[in-house]
N, C-alpha and C positions, 0 to 999 in steps of 0.2 A: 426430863429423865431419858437416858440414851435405854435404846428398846430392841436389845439384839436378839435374834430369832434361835440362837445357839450356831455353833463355829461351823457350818455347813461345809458342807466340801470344797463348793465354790470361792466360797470366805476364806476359806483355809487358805486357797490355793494363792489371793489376792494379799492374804494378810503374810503369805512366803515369799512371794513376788517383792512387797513393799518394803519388808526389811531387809529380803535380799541386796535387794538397788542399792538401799542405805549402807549394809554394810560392807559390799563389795563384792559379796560374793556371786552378784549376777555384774556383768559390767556394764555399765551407764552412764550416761555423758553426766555434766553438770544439773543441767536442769529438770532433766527425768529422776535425778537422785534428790534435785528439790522441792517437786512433784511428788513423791514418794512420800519425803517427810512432812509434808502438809499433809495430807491425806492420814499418818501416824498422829501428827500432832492432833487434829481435827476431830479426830475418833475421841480424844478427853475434853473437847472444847463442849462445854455445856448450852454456846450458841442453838448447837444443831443436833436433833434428833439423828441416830443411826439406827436405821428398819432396811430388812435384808429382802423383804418380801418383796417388793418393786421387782430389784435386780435378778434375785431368781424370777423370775417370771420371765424377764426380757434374755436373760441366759437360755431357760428350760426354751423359750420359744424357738431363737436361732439354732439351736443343738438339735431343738426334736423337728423341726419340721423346716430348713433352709437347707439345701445342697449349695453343694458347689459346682457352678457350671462348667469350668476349664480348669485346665491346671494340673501340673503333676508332683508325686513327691521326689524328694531328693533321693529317692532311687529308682522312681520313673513312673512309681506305682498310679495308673490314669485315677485322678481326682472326681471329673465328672458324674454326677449321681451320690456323691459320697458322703453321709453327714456334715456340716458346717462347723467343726469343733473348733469353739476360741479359743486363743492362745491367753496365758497368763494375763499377761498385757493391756489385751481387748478385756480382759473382765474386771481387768482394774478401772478400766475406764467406763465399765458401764455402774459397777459398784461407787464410783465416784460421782456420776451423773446424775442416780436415781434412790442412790443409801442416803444420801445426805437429807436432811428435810428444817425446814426454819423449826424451831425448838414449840411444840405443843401443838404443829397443824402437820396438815400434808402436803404444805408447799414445797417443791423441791426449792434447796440450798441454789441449786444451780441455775441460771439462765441463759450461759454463755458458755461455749466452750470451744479450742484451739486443741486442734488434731496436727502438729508439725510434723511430718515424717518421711522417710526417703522412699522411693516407688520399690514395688513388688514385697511389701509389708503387709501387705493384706487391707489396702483402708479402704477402695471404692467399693469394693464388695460388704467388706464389715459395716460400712457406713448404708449403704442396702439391706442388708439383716438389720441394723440398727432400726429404722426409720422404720422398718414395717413394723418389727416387737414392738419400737416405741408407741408407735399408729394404734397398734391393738390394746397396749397400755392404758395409755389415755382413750380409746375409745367411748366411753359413757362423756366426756367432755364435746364428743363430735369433732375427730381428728382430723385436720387439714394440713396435708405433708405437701413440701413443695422440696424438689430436688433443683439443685440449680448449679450450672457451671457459666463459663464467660463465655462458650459456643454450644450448641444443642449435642453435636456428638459425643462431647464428654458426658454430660446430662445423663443421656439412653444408653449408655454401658449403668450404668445403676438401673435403670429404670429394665434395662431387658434381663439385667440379675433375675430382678425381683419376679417379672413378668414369665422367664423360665420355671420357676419356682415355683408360681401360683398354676401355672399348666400343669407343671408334673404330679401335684398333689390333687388334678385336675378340681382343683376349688373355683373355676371359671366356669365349668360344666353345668347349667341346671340340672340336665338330666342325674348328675349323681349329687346332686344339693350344693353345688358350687355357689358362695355366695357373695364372689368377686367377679366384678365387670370391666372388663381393659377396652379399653380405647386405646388403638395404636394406630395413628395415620399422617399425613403431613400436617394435621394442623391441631392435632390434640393427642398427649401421651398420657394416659391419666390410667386410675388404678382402682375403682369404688367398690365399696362392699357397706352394706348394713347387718350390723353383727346384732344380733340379739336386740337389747335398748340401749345400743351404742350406732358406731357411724366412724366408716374410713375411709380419705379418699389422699392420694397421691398422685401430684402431679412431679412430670421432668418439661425443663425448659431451661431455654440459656438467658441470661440474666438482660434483660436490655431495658433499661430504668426511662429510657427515652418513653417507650413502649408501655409498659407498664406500670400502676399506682395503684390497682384498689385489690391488692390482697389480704387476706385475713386466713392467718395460720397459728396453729401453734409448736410446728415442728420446720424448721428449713436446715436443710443440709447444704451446702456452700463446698462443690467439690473445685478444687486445683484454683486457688483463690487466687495463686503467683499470677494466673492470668487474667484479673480483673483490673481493668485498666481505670477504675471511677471507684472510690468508695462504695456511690450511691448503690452500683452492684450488687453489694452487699447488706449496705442499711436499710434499704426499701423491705426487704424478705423481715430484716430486726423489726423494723417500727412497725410490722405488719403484724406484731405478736400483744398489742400493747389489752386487746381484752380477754386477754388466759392469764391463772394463776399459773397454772402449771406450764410451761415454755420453755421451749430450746432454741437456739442459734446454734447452730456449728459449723465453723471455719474448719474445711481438711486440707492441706495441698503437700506438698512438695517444696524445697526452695528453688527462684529463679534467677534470670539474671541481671536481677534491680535489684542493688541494696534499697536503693529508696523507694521503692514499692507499695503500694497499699496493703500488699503481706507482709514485707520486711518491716515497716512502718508497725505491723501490727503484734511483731513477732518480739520487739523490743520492748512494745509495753507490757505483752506478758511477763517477759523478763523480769522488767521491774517490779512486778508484783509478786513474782516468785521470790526477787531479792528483796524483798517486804520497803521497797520502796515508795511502791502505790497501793494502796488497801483497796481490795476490789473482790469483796467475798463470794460473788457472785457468776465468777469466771472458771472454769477449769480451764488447765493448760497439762497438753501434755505433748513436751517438745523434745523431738528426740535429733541429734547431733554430734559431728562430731567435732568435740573441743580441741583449740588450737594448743600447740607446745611452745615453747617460749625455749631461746637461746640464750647460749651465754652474755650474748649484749642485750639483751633482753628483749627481741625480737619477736613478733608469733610469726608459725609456721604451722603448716598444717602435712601433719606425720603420716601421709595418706596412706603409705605403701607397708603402716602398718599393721598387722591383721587386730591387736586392741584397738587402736583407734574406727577402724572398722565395726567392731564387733558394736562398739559402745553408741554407734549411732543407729544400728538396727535392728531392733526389740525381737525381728522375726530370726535374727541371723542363725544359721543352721537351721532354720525350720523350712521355712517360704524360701529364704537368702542362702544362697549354696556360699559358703565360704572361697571355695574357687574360683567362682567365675568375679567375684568381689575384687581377688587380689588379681586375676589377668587382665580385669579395669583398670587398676589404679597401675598396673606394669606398664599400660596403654598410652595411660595420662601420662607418663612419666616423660615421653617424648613429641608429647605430642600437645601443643596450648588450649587447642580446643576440643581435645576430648576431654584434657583435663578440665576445663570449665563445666563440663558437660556433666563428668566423674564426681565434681566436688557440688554440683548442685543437687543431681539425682540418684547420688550411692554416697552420700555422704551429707546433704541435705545441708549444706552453707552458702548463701548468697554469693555468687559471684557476680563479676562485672557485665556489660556487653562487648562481642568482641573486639569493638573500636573502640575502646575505649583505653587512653594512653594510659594512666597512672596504676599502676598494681594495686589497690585500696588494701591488700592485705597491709603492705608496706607504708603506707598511708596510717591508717589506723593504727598500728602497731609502733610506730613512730609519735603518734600522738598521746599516745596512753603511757611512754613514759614518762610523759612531765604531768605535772600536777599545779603549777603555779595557778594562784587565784590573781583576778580582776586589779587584785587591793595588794597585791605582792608584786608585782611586777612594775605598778604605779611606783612603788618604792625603790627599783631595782635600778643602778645605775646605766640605762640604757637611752641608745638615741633612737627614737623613732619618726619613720615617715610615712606619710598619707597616699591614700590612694583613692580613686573615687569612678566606678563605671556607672557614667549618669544612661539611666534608660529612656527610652521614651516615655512620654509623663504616664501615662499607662502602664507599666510594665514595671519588672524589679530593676531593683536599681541597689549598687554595692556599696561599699566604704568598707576600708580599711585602713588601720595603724601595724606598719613592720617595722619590729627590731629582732636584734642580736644579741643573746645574754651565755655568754661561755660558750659560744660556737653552737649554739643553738638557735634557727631562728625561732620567730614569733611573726604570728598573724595575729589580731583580734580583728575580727572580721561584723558587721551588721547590714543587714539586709532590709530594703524598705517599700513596701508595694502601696496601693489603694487601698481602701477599704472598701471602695464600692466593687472592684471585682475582684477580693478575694475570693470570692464562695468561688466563683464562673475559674480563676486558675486553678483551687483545689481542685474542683471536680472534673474538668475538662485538660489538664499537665498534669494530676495527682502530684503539685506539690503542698505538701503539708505546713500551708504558710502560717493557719491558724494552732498549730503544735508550735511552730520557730516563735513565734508572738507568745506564747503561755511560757517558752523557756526561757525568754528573753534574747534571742538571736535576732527578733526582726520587729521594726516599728510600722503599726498602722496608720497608715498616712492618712483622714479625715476629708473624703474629697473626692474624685474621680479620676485625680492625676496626683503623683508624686513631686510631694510640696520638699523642695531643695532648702525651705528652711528647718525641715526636719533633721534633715541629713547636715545641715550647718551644726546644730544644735548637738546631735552627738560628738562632735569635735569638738564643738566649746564643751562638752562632756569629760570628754577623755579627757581635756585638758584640766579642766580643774578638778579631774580623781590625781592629776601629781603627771600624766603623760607627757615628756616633754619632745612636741613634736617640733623639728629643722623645718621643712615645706611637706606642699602634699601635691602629688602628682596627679593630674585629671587628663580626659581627651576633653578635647575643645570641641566633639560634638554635642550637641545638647548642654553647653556648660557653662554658657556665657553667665545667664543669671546668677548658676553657684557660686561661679569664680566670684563675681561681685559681692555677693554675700558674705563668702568667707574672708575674702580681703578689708571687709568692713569690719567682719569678727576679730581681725589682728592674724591671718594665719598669712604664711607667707607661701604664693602656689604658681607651680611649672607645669608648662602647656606640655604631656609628653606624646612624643609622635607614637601613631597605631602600626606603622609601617614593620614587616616583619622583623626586618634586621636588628631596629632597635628594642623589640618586644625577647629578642628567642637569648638574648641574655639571661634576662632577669627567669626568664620559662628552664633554663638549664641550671639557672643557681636553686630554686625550690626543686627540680628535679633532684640533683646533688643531695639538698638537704633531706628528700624523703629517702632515697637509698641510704644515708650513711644513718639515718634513725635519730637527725636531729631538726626536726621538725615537728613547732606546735602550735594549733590553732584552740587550743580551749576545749577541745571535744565538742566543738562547734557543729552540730550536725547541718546546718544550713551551707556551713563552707564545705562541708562532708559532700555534702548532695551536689554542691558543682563544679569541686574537684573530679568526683565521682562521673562527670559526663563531659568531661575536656576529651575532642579526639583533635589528634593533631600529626598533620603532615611535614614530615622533615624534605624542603625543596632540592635542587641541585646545588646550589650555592651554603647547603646545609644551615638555612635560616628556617626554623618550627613556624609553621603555618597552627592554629587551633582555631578550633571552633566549638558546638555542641554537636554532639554524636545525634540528635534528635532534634528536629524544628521543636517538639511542644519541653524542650529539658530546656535551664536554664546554667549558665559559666559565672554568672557575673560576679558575686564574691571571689573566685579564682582569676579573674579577669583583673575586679579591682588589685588583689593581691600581685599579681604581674606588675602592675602601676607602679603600687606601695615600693614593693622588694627593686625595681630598674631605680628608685628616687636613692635607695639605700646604696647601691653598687655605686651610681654617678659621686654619691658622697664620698663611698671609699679611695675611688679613683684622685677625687680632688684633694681627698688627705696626701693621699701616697705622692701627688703632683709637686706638693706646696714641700710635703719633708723632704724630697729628692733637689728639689731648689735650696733649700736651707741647709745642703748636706756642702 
């Protein structure tokens, strides 16, 4: 039985907020307007208890007793000292975090939850008020807060919020019954109090999972997650939660400049569950962005310079977010590559590249998303296809590909193949997400401690009998002597191709071509994504393309095999064009 306290002010203000998003009349990207309507939906879902008394309490706490340390308003008025009033926004998200409850107890609905948001929104401070309220909340549980970034200094901007705070209302003070205790030094930032027949204690540190293993909390806050370079950064603080009913995880950041990121990574799966693709009741998401436009050829693009698209990706815009100084950014970006990178990560919160990195992924992606052909349709399609194959060291990834051409559109289908013995040691140490490419089926676990080549034979006798009719398959002859044997056993017919620049920056300028002109597709292959996405490449004097990976720990090789693939396909055309010019 849902168990509302009556429409409080607060509620009011949350339940104007949520249909507003919905119906347009606040503006919001895609997925904070799909946030909204879960949160609508969710209030008739008989799953889950909705009780307001949690949220106010964690509201009345930040409002009646948090300041603001810095900071001014948009008309200059000094913030410092000043009640902590939350914005619509923030109280949506705490009404979602702690209103929810599993249906007949007082477990909170939530365990997890994703804060996506552009800077100067108000989140390391709100997520500072958050974590104390929350702390004081749960207090009869015996509350263990841990604040955590990817370096200690981000950390202690939360931690000296809160520590401002607890001074001002001198609750550090015995003398006036203060009954919080700060530790602040180089080897401990910590925050304790024994409240009544309760218990608070908060720590700040930056995350080093090397370092650390025996925590036990039931609150962590995970600030500017774009910069955690290891999952385990982040899981260690999760799995530290496992004996509280009542528990939180929150991921906050910013976007950076890795789509394939352990944020970017994380920020897709919400996705999916906001588009009810993944069921995962137990997460909030609240991702604010701004959505790309789409062109006549059906292109995305991202309409930076204008003030909606602006508006719709920062919940505080005109509050916190001067609308001016917004559009003199994106005036900035407009001339300029890397401020725009800069612009579009941190005023407008979308993944960008790194700066060496050659392929535009806007263009990239945006190119692949207009095809749609499946596996089982293309097999059908009256197309030639040729092989390509970057053997790695038995250790390591290792690529294969099938390119063809269908109406002036190429095609990759691309597969990638590691160890299983050191998959964990690559995810955690490259952050690539090889055990995600294996669950989508982009990548095979090879059984062993080196990359068995008759795996990789094996999807070729694959593709061939889904209908693929492949002419040969082009390999380097390093590491390939064995394939080659194998596959020439399989019946497949294969060309030694040289690595040497000249003959590679062909085939590197015809996929160039085809991502500009938007006829380029790889399946929505996120594994060929991820090593497109880290080709840098030098154009020499003799204007032959040199590439490599922008990163020793990043991987090419699917874009690599694909160079293969697509130079087998050009040599074919050439030898058509050879033989009709003879016959003419």
């Amino acid at each position: 039985m849902k168990r509302w306290n009556g429409l409080n002010e607060n509620l009011k203000e949350v339940m104007d907020y949520a249909n507003g998003v919905c119906d347009g009349s606040i503006v919001a990207n895609e997925y904070r307007i799909k946030a909204c309507q879960r949160f609508l939906d969710d209030l008739q879902d008989e799953r889950w208890d909705f009780i307001t008394s949690d949220a106010e309490f964690v509201i009345g706490i930040i409002e009646l007793t948090i300041c603001h340390e810095k900071g001014q308003l948009l008309d200059g008025t000094e913030l410092r000292g000043t009640p902590f009033f939350l914005m619509p926004f923030h109280k949506f998200i705490v009404y979602n975090l702690v209103g929810f409850k599993m249906a007949g107890t007082k477990i909170n609905r939530f365990t997890e939850c994703l804060i996506f948001i552009p800077r100067k929104n108000v989140k390391t401070t709100f997520a500072g008020a958050l974590a104390y309220a929350l702390g004081l909340l749960w207090r009869r549980s015996g509350s263990s807060i841990y604040i955590v970034a990817a370096d200690s200094k981000q950390a202690m901007q939360t931690f000296n919020f809160l520590e401002y705070n607890i001074k001002r209302m001198k609750e550090d003070a015995k003398d006036h019954g203060g009954a919080f205790h700060i530790i602040d030094n180089n080897n401990e930032h910590s925050i304790e109090a024994a409240i009544g027949t309760g218990f608070f204690r908060l720590d700040a540190l930056a995350a080093n999972p090397d370092a650390q293993d025996s925590f036990n909390c039931n609150l962590a806050i995970a600030d500017e997650i774009h910069a955690f370079k290891k999952p385990k950064q982040y899981n260690l603080f999760k799995e530290a939660m496992k004996a509280y009913s009542n528990k939180l995880m929150i991921g906050i950041s910013t976007a950076g400049d890795d789509p394939n990121s352990f944020l970017a990574q994380k920020v897709t799966y919400c996705k999916k569950i906001l588009d009810k693709e993944v069921e995962n009741d137990r997460y909030f998401i609240f991702i604010c962005e701004a959505d790309y436009s789409v062109d006549e050829n059906g292109a995305k693009f991202l309409d930076f310079t204008n003030p909606r698209i602006q508006e719709m990706a920062n919940p505080a815009y005109g509050q916190s977010i001067r609308p001016d100084e917004l559009m003199e950014g994106a005036m900035e970006a407009l001339n300029d590559p890397q401020q725009r990178k800069d612009y579009f990560a941190k005023s407008l919160n979308v993944f960008t590249d790194a700066i060496d990195t050659y392929f535009d992924m806007m263009q990239v992606t945006s190119s692949d998303e207009k095809y749609n052909w499946t596996l089982e349709e293309l097999a059908k399609l009256p197309i030639k296809w040729y092989g390509g194959a970057d053997l790695s060291k038995m250790h390591d990834l290792t690529g294969a590909t099938i390119y063809g051409t269908y109406k002036d559109v190429d095609i990759t289908i691309s597969h990638a193949f590691i160890p299983r013995a050191i998959a964990h040691k690559k995810a955690d140490d490259d952050n690539i997400p090889v055990f995600w490419w294996e669950e989508q089926g982009w990548l095979t676990m090879c059984n062993g401690a080196v990359v068995e080549y008759e795996d990789v034979v094996k999807w070729f006798i694959h593709m061939k009998k889904m209908g693929f009719k492949l002419k040969w398959t082009g390999y380097d002859r390093k590491y390939a002597r064995e394939f080659v044997m194998k596959m020439k056993k399989a019946g497949f017919k294969m060309r030694d191709q040289s690595q040497r620049p000249f003959e590679k920056t062909e085939a590197f300028r015809e996929i160039e071509r085809k991502v500009i002109k938007q006829q380029f597709y790889y399946l929505h292959n996120k594994a060929f994504e991820y090593c497109i996405s880290n080709v840098k490449a030098i154009e020499d004097s003799d204007e032959f393309v040199r590439f490599q990976k922008v990163m020793p720990t990043q991987r090419i090789d699917l874009f690599d095999a694909t160079v293969i693939a697509c130079k087998q396909k050009l040599i074919a055309n050439e030898k058509s064009a050879n033989a009709a010019a003879f016959l003419e």
